[in-house]
Every structure is written in structure tokens, then in C-alpha cells.
C-alpha positions as CSV (number, residue, x, y, z in Angstrom):
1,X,2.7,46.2,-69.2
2,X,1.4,43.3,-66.3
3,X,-0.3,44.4,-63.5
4,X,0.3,41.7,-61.0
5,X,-1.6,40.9,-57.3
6,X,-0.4,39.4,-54.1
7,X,-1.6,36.5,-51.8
8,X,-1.1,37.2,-48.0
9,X,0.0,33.7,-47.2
10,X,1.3,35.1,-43.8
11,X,-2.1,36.5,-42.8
12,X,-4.6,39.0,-44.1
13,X,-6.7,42.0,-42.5
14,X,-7.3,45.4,-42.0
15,X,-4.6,46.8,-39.9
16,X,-0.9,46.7,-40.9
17,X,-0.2,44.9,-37.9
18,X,-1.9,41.8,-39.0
19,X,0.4,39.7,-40.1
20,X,3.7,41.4,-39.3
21,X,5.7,38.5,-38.5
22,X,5.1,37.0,-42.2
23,X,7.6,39.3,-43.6
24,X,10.6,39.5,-40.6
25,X,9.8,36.7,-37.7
26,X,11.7,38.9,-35.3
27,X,8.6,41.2,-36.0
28,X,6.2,38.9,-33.8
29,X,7.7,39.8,-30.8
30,X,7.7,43.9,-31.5
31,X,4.0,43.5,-32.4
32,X,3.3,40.9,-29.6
33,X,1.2,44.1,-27.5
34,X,-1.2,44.8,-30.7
35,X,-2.6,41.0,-31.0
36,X,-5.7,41.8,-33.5
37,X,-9.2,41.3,-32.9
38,X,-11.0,38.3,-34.6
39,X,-12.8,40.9,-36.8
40,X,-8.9,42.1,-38.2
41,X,-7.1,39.1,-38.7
42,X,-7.8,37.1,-41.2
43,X,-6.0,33.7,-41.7
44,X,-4.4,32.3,-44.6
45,X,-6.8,29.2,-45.2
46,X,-7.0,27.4,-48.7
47,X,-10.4,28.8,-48.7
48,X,-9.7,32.5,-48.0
49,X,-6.3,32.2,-50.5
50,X,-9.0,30.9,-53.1
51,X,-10.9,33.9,-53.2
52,X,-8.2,36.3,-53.5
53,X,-6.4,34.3,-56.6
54,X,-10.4,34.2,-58.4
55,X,-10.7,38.0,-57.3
56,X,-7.4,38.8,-59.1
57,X,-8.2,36.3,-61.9
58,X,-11.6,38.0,-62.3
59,X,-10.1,41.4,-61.6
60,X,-8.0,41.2,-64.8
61,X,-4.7,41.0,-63.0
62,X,-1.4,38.4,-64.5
63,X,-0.3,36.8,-61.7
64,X,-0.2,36.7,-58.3
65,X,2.9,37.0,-56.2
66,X,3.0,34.2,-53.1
67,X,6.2,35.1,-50.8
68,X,8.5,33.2,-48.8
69,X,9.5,33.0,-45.6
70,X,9.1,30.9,-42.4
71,X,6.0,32.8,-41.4
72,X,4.3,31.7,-44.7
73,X,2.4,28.9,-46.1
74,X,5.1,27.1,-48.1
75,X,4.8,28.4,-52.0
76,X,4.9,25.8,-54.0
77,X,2.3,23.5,-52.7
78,X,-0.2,26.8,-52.5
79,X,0.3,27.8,-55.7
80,X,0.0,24.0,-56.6
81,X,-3.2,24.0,-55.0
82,X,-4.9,27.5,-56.5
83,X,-3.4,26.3,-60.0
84,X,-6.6,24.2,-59.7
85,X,-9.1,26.9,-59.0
86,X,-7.6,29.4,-61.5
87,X,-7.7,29.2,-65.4
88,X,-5.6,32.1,-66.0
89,X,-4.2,33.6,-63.7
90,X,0.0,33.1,-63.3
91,X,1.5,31.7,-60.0
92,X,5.0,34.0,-59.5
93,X,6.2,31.6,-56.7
94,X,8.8,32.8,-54.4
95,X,11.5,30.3,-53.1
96,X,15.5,30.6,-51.6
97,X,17.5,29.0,-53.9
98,X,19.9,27.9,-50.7
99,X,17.7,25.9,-49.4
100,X,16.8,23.6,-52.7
101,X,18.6,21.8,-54.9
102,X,19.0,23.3,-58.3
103,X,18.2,20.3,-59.8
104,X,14.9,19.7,-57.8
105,X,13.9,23.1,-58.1
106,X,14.3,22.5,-61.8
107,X,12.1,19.4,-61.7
108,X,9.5,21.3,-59.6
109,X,9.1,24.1,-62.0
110,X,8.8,22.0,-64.9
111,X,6.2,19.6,-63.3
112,X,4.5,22.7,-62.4
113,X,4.3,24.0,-65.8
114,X,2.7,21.0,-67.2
115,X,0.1,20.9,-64.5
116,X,-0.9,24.5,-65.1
117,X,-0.6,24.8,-68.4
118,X,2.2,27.0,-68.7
119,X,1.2,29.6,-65.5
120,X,4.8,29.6,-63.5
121,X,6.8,32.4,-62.6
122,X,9.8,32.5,-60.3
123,X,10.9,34.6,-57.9
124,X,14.2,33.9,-56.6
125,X,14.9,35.4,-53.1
126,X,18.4,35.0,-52.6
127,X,17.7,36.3,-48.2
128,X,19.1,38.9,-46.4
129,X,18.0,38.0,-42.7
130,X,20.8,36.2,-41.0
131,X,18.3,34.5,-38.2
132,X,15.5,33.5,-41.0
133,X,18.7,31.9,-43.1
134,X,19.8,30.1,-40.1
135,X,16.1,28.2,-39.1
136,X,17.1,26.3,-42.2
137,X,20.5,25.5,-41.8
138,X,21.9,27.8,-43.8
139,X,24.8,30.4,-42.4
140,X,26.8,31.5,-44.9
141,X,27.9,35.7,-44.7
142,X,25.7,37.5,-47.7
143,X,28.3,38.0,-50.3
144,X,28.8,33.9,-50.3
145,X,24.9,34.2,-50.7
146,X,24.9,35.6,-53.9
147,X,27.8,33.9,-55.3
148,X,25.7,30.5,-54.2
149,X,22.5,32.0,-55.4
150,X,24.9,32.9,-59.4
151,X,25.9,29.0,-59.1
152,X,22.0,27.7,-58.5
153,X,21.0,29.7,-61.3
154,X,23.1,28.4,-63.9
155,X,22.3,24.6,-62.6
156,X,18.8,25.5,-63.2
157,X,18.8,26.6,-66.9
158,X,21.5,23.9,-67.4
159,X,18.8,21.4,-66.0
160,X,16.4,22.4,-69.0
161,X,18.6,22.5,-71.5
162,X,17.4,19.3,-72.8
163,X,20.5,17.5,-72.2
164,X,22.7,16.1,-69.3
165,X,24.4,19.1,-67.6
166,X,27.5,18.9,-65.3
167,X,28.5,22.1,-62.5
168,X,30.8,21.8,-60.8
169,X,32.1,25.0,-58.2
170,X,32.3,25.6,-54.3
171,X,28.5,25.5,-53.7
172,X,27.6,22.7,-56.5
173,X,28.9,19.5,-58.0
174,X,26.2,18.5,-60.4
175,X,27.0,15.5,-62.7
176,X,24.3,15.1,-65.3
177,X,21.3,17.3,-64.5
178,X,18.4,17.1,-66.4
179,X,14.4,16.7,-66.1
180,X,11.9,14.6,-67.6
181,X,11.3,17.3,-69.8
182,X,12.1,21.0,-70.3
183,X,9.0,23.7,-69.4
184,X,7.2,24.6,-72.1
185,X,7.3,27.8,-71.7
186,X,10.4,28.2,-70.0
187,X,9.7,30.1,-66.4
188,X,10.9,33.8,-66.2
189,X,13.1,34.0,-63.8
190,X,12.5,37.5,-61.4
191,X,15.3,38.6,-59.2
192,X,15.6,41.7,-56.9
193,X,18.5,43.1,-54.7
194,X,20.1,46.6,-53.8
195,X,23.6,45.4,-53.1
196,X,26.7,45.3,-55.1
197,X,26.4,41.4,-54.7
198,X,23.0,41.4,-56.2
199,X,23.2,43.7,-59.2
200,X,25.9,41.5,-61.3
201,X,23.6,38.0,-60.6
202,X,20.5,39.7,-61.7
203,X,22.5,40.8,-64.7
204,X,23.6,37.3,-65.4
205,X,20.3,35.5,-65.0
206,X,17.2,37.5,-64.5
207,X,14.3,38.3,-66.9
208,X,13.0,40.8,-64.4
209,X,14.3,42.7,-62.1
210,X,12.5,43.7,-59.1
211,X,12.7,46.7,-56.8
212,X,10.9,47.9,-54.1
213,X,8.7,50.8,-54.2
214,X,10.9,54.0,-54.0
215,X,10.6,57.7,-55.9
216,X,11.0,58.2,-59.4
217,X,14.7,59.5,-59.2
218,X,16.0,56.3,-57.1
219,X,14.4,53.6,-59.3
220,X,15.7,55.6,-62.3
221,X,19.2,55.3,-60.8
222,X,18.4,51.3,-60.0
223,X,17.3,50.5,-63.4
224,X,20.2,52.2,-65.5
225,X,22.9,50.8,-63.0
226,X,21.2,47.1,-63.7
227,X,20.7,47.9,-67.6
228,X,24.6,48.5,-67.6
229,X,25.7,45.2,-65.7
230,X,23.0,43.4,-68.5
231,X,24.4,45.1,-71.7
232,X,28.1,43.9,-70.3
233,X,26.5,40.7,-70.8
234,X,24.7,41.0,-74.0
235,X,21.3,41.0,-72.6
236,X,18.4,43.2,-71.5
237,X,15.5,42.3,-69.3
238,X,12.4,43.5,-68.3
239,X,12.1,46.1,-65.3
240,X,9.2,45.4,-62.0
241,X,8.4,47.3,-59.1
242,X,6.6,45.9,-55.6
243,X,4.1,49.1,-54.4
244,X,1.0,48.3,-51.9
245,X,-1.6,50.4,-53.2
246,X,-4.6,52.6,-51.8
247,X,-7.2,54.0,-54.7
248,X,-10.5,54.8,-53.9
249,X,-12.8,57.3,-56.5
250,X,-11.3,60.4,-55.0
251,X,-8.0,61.2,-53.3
252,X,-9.5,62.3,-49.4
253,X,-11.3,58.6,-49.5
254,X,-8.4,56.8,-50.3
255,X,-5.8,58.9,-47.6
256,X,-8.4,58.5,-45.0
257,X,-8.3,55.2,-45.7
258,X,-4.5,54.7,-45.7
259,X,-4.7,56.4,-42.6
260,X,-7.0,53.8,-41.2
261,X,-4.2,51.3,-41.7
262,X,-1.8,52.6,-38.9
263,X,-4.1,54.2,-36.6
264,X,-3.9,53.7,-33.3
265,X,-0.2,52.7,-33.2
266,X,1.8,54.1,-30.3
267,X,5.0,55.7,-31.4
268,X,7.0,53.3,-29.0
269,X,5.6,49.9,-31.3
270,X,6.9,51.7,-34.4
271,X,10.2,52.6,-32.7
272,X,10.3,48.2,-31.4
273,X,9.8,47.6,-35.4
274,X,12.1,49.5,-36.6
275,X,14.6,48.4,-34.1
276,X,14.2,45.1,-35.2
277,X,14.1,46.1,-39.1
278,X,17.5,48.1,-39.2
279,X,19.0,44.6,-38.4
280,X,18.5,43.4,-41.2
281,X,21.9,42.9,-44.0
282,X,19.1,43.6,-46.8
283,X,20.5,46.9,-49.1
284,X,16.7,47.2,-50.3
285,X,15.5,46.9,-46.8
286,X,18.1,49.7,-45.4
287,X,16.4,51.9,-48.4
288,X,13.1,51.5,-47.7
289,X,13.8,52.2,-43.7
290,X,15.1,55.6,-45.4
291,X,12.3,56.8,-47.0
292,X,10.8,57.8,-43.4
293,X,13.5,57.7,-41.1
294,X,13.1,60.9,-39.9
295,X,9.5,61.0,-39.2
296,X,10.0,58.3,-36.5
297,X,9.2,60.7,-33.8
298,X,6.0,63.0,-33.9
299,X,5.1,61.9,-37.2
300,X,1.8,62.4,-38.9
301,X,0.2,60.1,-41.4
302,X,0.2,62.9,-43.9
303,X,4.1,63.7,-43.6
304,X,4.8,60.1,-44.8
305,X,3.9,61.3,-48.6
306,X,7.6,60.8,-49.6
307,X,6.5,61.7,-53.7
308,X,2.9,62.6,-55.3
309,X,1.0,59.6,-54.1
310,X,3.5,57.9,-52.9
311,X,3.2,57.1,-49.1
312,X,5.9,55.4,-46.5
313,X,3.8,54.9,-44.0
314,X,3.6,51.0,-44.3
315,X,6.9,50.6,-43.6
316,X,6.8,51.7,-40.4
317,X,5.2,48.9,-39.4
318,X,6.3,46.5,-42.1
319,X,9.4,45.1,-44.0
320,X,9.8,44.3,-47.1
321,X,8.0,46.4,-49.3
322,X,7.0,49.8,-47.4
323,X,5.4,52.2,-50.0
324,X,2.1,52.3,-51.1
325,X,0.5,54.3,-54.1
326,X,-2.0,56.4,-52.4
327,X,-5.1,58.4,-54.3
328,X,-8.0,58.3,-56.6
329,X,-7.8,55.6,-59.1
330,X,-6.9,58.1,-61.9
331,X,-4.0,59.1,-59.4
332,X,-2.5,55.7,-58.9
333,X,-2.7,55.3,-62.6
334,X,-1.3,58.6,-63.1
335,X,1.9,57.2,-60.7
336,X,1.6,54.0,-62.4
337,X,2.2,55.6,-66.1
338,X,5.5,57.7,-64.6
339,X,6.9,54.6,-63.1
340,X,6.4,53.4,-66.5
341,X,8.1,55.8,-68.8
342,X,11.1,55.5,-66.5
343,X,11.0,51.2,-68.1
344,X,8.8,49.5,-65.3
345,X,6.9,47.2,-67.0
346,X,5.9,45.0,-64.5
347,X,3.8,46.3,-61.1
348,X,3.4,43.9,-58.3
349,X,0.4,45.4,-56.4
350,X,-1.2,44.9,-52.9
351,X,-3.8,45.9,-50.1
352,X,-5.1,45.4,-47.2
353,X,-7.4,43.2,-46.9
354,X,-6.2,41.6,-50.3
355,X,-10.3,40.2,-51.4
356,X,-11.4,43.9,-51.1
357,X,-8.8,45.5,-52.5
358,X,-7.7,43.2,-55.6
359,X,-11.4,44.1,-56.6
360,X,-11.0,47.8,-55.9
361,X,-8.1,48.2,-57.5
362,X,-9.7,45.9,-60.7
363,X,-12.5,48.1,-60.7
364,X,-10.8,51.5,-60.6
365,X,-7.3,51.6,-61.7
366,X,-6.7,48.9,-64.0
367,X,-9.8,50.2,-66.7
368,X,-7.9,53.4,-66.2
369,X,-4.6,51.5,-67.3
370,X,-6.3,50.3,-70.8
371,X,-7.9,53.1,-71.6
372,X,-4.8,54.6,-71.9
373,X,-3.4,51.8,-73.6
374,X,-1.1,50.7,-70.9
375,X,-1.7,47.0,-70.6
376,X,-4.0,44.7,-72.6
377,X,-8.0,43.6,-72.7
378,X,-8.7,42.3,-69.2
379,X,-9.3,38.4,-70.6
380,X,-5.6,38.3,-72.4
């Protein structure tokens, strides 16, 4: 099992406000009454991005995931730039594979593994916000998405094949890709999406899929109907999940502290959110919104417990991921080992502020995670 941590190229702090426009744009103007104080917000500087990737390096975790979006520091050239302050640790960079040319990205990756020695993953974000998709020219109705996003991915593992590849469909008409040479290792490809559109690519093409954090039951039900779409193919792949995460060294420290995150928000900023947030044409976005819907009114930070540890209450104020595992470190790992049996093998993991919190959670949860034998010695 790899326990993976997050860098907050959008912004970093200690309120889930901070930052809210790095994961839906349209979010900046919801959150435009609750500007943070200079001792919340926390910008993404090479500096401060530094620290996190050596905290998670140090911490014992894989990789690091680095999102995408017009509200972020562009992916690549970060991950470019920590590859040289990291030994270790793996870069899973996010990028829309619209807005590239398969045969670049191709060239990219493979430069990238040769510079780092091996320590690229990729996470292709195929988009499901119609306004962020049109900043960058790019307009084409969700379903013609995914079919675009099927058409990239076989132009990229043509492009390594070692020899000249030709594509040719509505989206493409490649004649002859290659690169200088192919990436030794080649880069897993992740993949997430809810939709019917999405689960026949990541079937085709992924090595892992993702999901967002949601209740035992519901991931369950993602993960068989994916593992049948990959065994119509002949293939299997491994399974990850994206969860922000709380742990302290007993359960009232770390729900007082997951309570600290959101207090102080009026009812009427989480309702401007989540105006903006049911918008969206993302499947996994419309699920996530679920998991608290009806606690939008009068809710309590304590009703937001959707499953044993598992709290919603970030996507109130958030999109993208909204769950957090919340408790004492043996807790979380406690969550961590269910999410497991069900074929998770991969956990994506994050907190606010991410320095603090990649070191808490190293501290606590992951020595819980290898004493039970869950993942590997801390230096693999």
C-alpha cells in the first residue's frame, strides 16, 4: 500500500477558506467576504512548496500529488522544480490532456523521468467545469471530453512505444509519434471519474483509478463497477482514494480541531458555495455535494460524520475532494485498513496547513500503518 501527500499549489493555511478558488475559480467570488488574515493564508512560494515536498519526503510518504487548474501554479514546472530538492519522493503531476498535445505530453514525461530519476506519476484530469475548460479554449460538451481524453491516451503510450506511431480519429491525426527515448520506468497513468463516460476510459488506460473520499459501501460499488469494465479488457489495475485527513493522539483533539477548520462560517457563505458547486457537470463532484446536502441549514460540525471518522464537513466549503478522515491516529489507520480490504491501495492524503500536518500525520498514522504491515519501511 502508498500513502501519498499533497502540495497546496493554490494556497495553504489554516481555514478551509484559504485557498477556495484553487479548486473551482467561480469559488473566489462566493468566498470574496471571508478574505483571510495574513496569519491564515499562506502562499504557494517555491520556498514554502519546498518544505512541504521535504516534510513528506522525510515523513515517509510516496509521492506527492500537485493539482491542476487555473488557480494553481502550473504542475509541471513545480514538480520540475522540487524534483531538485527531493531524492525520493515521487511527483504525481496533474495535467488536462485537452489542452496538450499527446505527443508533447509524451516528451515532457519522459524528459521528466530522466531528470528525476524515475519519480513521475500522472494524473490525467480529463475536467468537468465548463467555465475552467473554456479559459483555455476548449468547449467541447463532456461526453466529447472523454472520448478526446480515450484518443490522447492511446497517442501517449503509442509515443513510447519505441517506434514511430500514427492516430489518426476526430480529435487526433498523429503521423509518426515518438520521443527521444521511452521513460524508464514507464509513468503510471491515474485516472478518476464518476460518469458513465469516465468509467470505460479508465478501463482502457489507467493503472489507478481514483475516487474521492466517500463511505465504505459507495467506493465498494465504484471499484467493482470499474474492475468489470477492466476485466472486459483483459486488465486489472490498482484502486486509490483522495481523503483530507485530521489525526491527532486522541479522537476529541483531532474533532476539535476539524472543527477549528470551518468555524466561524455564516450559513449564508456555505449556501454561496454550494450554489456555485452544484454547477458543476462533474459526477464525482454531484456525489461529494451528497454526502451533506441535507445538513445545509442548521448544521453542526458534529452532524457532518457521514461514517466512523469520516467527516463532510470540508466540502461545504470546498470542491473537489470534500471528506476528511477524522480521529486519533490509531482511528484514521483503523479507516485507512477498511478502505483497504475493500482493494484501495493507494491513499492520497491532505491537511491543513499541509507543513504541519504531512508531519503529523508521518508521526502518528503512518508508524501505525507499518506496524500493522500495511505499507513498507519509511526509507523504501
Amino acid at each position: 500500500m502508498q500513502i501519498h501527500w499533497f502540495l497546496p499549489t493554490a494556497a495553504d493555511g489554516r481555514s478551509l477558506t484559504v485557498g477556495t478558488r484553487g479548486t473551482h475559480g467561480p469559488q473566489a467570488e462566493a468566498a470574496a467576504s471571508l478574505t483571510p488574515t495574513a496569519d491564515q493564508f499562506r502562499a504557494p512560494t517555491i520556498r514554502y512548496l519546498t518544505q512541504i515536498a521535504q516534510a513528506a519526503e522525510e515523513a515517509g510518504f510516496d509521492a506527492v500529488l500537485t493539482p491542476t487548474g487555473t488557480w494553481c501554479e502550473d504542475a509541471w514546472l513545480t514538480c520540475a522544480a522540487l524534483a531538485r530538492e527531493t531524492d525520493r519522493l515521487k511527483f504525481l503531476v496533474a495535467f488536462r490532456p485537452g489542452l496538450i498535445s499527446p505527443t508533447l505530453a509524451a516528451q515532457q514525461a519522459s524528459t521528466f523521468q530522466r531528470l528525476s530519476g524515475g519519480r513521475l506519476l500522472l494524473n490525467v484530469v480529463t475536467g468537468g467545469e465548463r467555465d475552467e475548460q473554456a479559459r483555455f479554449g476548449d468547449h467541447l460538451a463532456k461526453a466529447d471530453r472523454y472520448a478526446r481524453t480515450d484518443d490522447f491516451l492511446t497517442v501517449l503510450r503509442g509515443s513510447w512505444s519505441g517506434e514511430p506511431f500514427d492516430f489518426h480519429s476526430e480529435h487526433y491525426d498523429v503521423r509518426g509519434a515518438t520521443v527521444l527515448a521511452p521513460p524508464d520506468p514507464l509513468p503510471p497513468l491515474y485516472f478518476g471519474g464518476s460518469s458513465p463516460e469516465a468509467g470505460p476510459v479508465a478501463a482502457r488506460h489507467a493503472d489507478t483509478y481514483l475516487t474521492w473520499g466517500e463511505p465504505p459501501e459507495q467506493v465498494a460499488q465504484k471499484l467493482a463497477w470499474i474492475r468489470a469494465l477492466a476485466q472486459q479488457h483483459g486488465r486489472n489495475m490498482r484502486f486509490g482514494i483522495r481523503f483530507h485527513v485530521v489525526a491527532r493522539d486522541t479522537a476529541a483533539e483531532a474533532w476539535a480541531a476539524a472543527e477549528r477548520l470551518i468555524q466561524g462560517i455564516e450559513p449564508a457563505h456555505v449556501r454561496r458555495v454550494q450554489r456555485v458547486l452544484t454547477a458543476s457537470e462533474s459526477t464525482g463532484q454531484a456525489r461529494m455535494s451528497a454526502l451533506h446536502e441535507r445538513f445545509r441549514d442548521g448544521w453542526n460540525p458534529s452532524d457532518l460524520e457521514i461514517y466512523p471518522n469520516v467527516w463532510a464537513g470540508v466540502g461545504l466549503l470546498r470542491g473537489g475532494a470534500g471528506t476528511a478522515l477524522v480521529g486519533s491516529h490509531t482511528e484514521v489507520a483503523d479507516r485507512i485498513a477498511e478502505y483497504a480490504a475493500l482493494g484501495i491501495e493507494e491513499f492520497i492524503l491532505s491537511g491543513f496547513p499541509h507543513l504541519e500536518e504531512a508531519y503529523m500525520v508521518g508521526e502518528g498514522v503512518l508508524p501505525e500503518l507499518r506496524r500493522r504491515g500495511l505499507t513498507g519501511p519509511k526509507d523504501r
